[in-house]
Every structure is written in structure tokens, then in C-alpha cells.
C-alpha positions in Angstrom: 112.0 83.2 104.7 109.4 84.6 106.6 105.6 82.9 107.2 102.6 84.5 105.8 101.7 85.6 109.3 105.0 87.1 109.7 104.4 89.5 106.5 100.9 90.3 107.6 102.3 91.6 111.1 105.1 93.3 109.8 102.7 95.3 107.1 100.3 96.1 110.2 103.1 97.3 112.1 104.4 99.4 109.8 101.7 100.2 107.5 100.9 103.7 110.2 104.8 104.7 110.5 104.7 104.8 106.6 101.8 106.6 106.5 103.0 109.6 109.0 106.1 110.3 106.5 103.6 111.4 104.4 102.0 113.8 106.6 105.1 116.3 106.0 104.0 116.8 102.2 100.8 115.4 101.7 98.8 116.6 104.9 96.5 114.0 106.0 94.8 113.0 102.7 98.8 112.2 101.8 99.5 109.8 104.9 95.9 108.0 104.4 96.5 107.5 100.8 100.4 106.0 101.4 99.4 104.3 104.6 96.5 102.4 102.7 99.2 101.8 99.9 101.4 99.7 101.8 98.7 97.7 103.1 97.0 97.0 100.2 100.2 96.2 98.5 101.4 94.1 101.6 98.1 92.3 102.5 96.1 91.8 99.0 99.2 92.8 96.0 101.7 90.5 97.6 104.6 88.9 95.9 102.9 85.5 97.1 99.8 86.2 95.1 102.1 83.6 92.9 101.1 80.7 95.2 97.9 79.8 97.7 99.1 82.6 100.5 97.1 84.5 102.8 96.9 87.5 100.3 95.5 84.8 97.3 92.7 83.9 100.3 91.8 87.8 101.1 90.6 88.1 97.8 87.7 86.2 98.1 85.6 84.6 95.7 87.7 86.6 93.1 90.6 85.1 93.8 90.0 83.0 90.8 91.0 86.6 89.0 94.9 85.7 89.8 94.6 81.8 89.0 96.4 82.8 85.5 99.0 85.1 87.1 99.8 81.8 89.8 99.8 79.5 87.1 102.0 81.0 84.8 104.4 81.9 87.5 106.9 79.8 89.4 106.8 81.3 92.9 110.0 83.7 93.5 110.1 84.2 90.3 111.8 87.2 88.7 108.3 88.5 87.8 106.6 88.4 91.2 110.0 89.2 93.4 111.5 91.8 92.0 111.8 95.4 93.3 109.5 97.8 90.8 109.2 94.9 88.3 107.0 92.7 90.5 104.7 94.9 92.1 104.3 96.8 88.6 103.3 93.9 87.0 101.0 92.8 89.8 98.9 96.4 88.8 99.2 96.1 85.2 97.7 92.5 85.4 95.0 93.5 87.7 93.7 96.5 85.6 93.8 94.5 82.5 92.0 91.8 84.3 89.6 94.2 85.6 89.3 95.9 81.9 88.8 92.4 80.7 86.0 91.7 83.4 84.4 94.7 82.4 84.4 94.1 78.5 82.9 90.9 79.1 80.4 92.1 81.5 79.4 94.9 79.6 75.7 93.5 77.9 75.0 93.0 81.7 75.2 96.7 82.3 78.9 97.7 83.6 80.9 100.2 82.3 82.8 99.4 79.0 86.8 99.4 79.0 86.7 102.7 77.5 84.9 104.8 80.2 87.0 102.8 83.1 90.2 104.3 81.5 89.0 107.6 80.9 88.1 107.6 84.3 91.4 106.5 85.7 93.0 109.5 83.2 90.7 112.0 85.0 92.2 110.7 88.5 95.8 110.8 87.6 94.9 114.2 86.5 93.4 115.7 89.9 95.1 113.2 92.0 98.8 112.4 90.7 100.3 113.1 94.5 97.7 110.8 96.1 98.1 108.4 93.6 101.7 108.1 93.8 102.0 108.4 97.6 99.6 104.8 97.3 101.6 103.4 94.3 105.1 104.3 97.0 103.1 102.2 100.0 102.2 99.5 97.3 106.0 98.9 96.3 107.3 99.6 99.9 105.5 97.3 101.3 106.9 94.9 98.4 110.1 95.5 99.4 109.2 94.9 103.3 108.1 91.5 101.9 111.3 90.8 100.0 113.2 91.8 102.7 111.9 89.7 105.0 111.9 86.7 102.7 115.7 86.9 102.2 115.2 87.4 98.2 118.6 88.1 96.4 117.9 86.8 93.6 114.3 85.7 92.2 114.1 82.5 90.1 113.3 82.8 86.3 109.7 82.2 85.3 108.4 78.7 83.9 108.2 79.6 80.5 111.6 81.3 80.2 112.9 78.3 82.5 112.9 75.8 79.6 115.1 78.5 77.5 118.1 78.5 79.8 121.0 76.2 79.1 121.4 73.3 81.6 125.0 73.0 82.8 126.5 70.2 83.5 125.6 67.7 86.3 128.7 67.7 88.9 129.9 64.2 90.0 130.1 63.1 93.8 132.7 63.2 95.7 132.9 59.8 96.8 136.4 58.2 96.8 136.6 55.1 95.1 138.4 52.3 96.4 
């Protein structure tokens, strides 16, 4: 398993390679948009937003946004490490935190839900290529992460943990004499 530093160098090292194989189709709008993908997704959406990492300090004072996400996951959990899965769910949970914000927020003057969403249907709309070249970096990075980490197989999350069966507990070997 990999340290923290060790993913952020990786991402950095990699984050402008990933960009350039963009270039081909996207032009230079294309590479910026993938090569900021992968490092937001490897330096602020990491898999280890599920414990106190690096990416869980980056965020700031609103780091206290993914306290429920960290607390309701065990870390390597199939939810957090999981090719598509994990970094998927990482998005959904940040817009619906940010919709959420927003809602509560919204006597103070910001935006209601509504208008956020119609303007992130307008983007998709005039954007899609951009936007998936970024949502690409995001989960490539993930998997850069995973890789690193050694992940075969990611552990089940607490509350599904209490569901599974428990086997049997295996004896010692220790002769007897």
C-alpha cells in the first residue's frame, strides 16, 4: 500500500501525460479539461476521502462536507475502492451535498437546488466532451490510486458488514501432548 505522499506524486507525475492523450481529439481545451480531471480526482476525490488523508485535509474548512461519507464508510470499502463504483459515488455525494448546502443556504441569497441543476443540464449540453474527458481523468486517476494501493478486493461497508454470515473460528494448530 502506497503513502499519501506516494499518491500525490504519482497523480503529479502523471496528471500532464494524461492530459496530452487528449490533445489528439479534444485539442487543448480536451487535454486541460482531462489533465485537471485526474488531478482533482487523485488530489481532492480520492478513494482515501474515507479516512483523515491528505485529500480529506486539501479540502479545507469544508472538509467537514465528507465527515458523513468517512463515517459511514469503513476505509477500502467496496464503496470508496472500487473501479467506476467509488469514484461515481464520490460525485453523486458531493453534488447532493452541494445541492443540500445550497437548499439550506438559500434565505441567505444562494442559488436554490433547482437553478444549480438546470445549470449543470445546460453544461452537459454544450460541454458533454469536456465533461467526460474530466469525469475519464477523475476515474483514472482512481484507478492510479487503486493500483498503487494493491486493492483486489475492497472490504464490505459497515453497515452491510453486520449482514454477512460469520464463519466459523479455525482452531490452532498447536499439538497437544
Amino acid at each position: 500500500m502506497a503513502s499519501g505522499r506516494q499518491h500525490d506524486r504519482a497523480t503529479w507525475i502523471l496528471g500532464l501525460p494524461f492530459a496530452l492523450l487528449w490533445w489528439p481529439w479534444l485539442g487543448p481545451s480536451g487535454a486541460i479539461s482531462g489533465g485537471l480531471g485526474f488531478l482533482i480526482g487523485g488530489l481532492l476525490l480520492s478513494p482515501d476521502l474515507d479516512t483523515r488523508s491528505n485529500a480529506t485535509r486539501r479540502w479545507g474548512v469544508l472538509k467537514l462536507l465528507w465527515w458523513p461519507y468517512r463515517r459511514t464508510l469503513s476505509h477500502r470499502s467496496l464503496f470508496s475502492h472500487s473501479p467506476l463504483l467509488g469514484s461515481s459515488l464520490r460525485l453523486a455525494y458531493l453534488a447532493g451535498m452541494v445541492l443540500l448546502v445550497s437548499a439550506c443556504l438559500q434565505p441567505m441569497g444562494t442559488p436554490p437546488p433547482q437553478v444549480l441543476l438546470r445549470g449543470a443540464a445546460q453544461l452537459w449540453q454544450q460541454h458533454t466532451p469536456l465533461i467526460m474527458s474530466a469525469a475519464v481523468g477523475i476515474e483514472a486517476s482512481s484507478w492510479l490510486h487503486l493500483v498503487q494501493d494493491g486493492d483486489p478486493m475492497p472490504r464490505m461497508p459497515r453497515p452491510l458488514q453486520a449482514l454477512r454470515p460469520r464463519g466459523r473460528r479455525k482452531r490452532s494448530s498447536k499439538v497437544r501432548r
